[in-house]
C-alpha positions as CSV (number, residue, x, y, z in Angstrom):
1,X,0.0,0.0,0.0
2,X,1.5,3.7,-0.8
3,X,1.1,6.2,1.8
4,X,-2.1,7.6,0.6
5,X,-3.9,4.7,0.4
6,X,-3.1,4.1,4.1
7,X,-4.0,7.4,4.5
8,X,-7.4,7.1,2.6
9,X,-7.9,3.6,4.2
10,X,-8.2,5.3,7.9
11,X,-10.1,8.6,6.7
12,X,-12.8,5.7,5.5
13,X,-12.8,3.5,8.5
14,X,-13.7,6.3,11.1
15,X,-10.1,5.6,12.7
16,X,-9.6,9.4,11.3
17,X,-11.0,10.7,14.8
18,X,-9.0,8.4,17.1
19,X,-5.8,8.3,15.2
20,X,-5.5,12.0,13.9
21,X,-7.6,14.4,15.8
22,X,-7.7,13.1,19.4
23,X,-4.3,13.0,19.5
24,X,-3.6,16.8,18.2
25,X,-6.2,17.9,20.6
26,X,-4.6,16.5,23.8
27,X,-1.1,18.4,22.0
28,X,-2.7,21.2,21.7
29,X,-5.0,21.6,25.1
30,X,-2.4,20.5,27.5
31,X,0.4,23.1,25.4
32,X,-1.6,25.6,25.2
33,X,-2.0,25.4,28.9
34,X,1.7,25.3,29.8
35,X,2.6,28.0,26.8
36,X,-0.7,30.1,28.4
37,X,1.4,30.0,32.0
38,X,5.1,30.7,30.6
39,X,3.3,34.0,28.3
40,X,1.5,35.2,31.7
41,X,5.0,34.7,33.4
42,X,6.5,36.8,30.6
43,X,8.6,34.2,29.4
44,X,10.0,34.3,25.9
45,X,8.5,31.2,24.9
46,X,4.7,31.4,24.9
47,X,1.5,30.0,23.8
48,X,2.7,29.9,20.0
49,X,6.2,28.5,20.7
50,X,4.3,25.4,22.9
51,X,1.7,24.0,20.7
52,X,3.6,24.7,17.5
53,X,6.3,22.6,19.2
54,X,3.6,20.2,20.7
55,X,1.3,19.9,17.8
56,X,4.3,19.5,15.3
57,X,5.5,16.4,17.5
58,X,2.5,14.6,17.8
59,X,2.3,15.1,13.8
60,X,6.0,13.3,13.5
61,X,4.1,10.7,16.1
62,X,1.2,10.2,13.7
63,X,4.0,10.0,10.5
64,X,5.8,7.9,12.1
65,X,2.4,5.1,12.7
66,X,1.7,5.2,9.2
67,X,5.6,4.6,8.1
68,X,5.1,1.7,10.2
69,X,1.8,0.6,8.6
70,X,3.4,1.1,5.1
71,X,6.6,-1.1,6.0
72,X,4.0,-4.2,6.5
73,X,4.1,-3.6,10.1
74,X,7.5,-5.1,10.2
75,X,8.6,-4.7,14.1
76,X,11.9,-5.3,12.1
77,X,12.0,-2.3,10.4
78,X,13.4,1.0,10.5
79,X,10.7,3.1,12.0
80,X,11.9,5.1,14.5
81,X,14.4,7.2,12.9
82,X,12.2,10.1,12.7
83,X,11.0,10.4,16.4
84,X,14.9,9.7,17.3
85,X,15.8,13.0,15.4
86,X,13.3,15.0,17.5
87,X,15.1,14.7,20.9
88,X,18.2,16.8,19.7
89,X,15.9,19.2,17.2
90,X,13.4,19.7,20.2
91,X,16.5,20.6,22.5
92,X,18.5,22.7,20.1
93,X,15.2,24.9,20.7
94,X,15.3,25.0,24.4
95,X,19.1,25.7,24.4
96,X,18.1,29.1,22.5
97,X,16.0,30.2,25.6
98,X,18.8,29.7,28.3
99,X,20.6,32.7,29.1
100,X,23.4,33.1,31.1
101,X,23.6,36.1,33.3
102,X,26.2,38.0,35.8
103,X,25.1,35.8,38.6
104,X,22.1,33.8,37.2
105,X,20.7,31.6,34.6
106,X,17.4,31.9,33.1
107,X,15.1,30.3,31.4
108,X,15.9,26.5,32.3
109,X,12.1,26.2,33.3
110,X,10.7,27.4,30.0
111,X,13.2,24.9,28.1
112,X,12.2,22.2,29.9
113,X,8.8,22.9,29.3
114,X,9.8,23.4,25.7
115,X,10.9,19.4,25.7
116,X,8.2,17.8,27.9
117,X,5.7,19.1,25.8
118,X,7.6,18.2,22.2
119,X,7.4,14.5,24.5
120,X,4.2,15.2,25.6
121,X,3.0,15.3,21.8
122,X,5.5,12.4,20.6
123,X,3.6,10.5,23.3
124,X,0.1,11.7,22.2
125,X,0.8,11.2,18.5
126,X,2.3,8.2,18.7
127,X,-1.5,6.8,20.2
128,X,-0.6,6.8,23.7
129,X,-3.4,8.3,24.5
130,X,-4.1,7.6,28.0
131,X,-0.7,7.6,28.8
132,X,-0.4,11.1,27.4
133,X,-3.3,12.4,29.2
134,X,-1.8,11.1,32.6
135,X,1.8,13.5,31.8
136,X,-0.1,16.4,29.9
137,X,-1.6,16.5,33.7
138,X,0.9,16.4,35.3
139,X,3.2,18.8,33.6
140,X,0.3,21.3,33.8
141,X,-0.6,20.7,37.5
142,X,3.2,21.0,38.6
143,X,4.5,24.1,36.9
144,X,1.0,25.9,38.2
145,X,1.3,24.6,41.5
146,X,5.3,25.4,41.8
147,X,3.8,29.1,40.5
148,X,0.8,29.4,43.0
149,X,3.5,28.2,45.9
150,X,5.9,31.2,44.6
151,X,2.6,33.5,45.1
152,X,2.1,34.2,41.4
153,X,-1.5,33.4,40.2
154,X,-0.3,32.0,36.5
155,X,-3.6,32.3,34.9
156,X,-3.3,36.3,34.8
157,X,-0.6,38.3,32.9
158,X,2.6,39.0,35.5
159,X,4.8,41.4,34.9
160,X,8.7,40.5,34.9
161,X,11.5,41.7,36.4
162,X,15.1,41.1,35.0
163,X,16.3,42.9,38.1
164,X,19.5,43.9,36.8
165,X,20.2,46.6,39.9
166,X,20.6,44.8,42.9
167,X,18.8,47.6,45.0
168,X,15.8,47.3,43.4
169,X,15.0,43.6,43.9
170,X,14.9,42.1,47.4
171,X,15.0,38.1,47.6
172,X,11.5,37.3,48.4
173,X,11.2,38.8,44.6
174,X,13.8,36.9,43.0
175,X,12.9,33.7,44.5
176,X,9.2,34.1,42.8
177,X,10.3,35.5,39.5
178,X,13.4,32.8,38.9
């Protein structure tokens, strides 16, 4: 079978819903959640950056079945290549948001976001559905938890501070805006 008969073969069966869209729509919920909590930090990476990342992913997932349905199936077979070459592409990305400063690193958080949801999305798109529900929960109930701890309601802009003078910040605000 080529690719489009696959292709046209689950578009007829109704697996269309449970292959293609349920999995871009737990991508896309659970990164837009996380990107909505990084923006309203005033992060550089936002809502965009997370489900373009997320959503892209779970499409390499989704790729990636059908490859394996037009090799025969084959457990044999060379299927994985393209989900291996998102790890390093995926962190190449966060490695752009680190900075380094005089006494300080930031954005580490928003990276690691920046991977678990690329994962989050290879794990969705690759039909792990439930399992992909289960860590889209908890990535978005730990980073707005670790927020509400700091004192920072994440679900309303917040307005960041680079705190580059030393006498204008004091260390109860560094320790919430790190």
């Amino acid at each position: 079978m080529t690719p489009f008969e696959i292709e046209l073969q689950v578009f007829q069966s109704g697996d269309f819903w449970y292959k293609i869209i349920l999995p871009l729509a737990i991508a896309l919920f659970f990164s837009f959640l996380i990107g909505l909590e990084r923006q309203n930090i005033g992060k550089s990476a936002g809502i965009s950056a997370h489900i373009l990342i997320a959503v892209s992913t779970a499409f390499i997932g989704i790729i990636q079945l059908y490859m394996f349905e037009h090799q025969g199936g084959d457990s044999a077979a060379d299927n994985q290549r393209l989900i291996a070459q998102v790890l390093p592409g995926v962190g190449f990305i966060g490695a752009g948001v680190i900075m380094k400063g005089q006494k300080n690193i930031i954005g580490l958080t928003t990276a690691a976001t920046i991977w678990a949801t690329a994962m989050m999305g290879l794990v969705a798109g690759s039909g792990y559905i439930f399992t992909s529900l289960i860590f889209g929960t908890f990535l978005v109930s730990f980073i707005y938890l670790r927020d509400m701890k700091r004192g920072i309601n994440p679900f309303i802009p917040h307005v960041h501070h680079d705190f580059n003078d030393e006498e204008d910040a004091n260390d109860d605000d560094i320790k919430r805006h790190a």
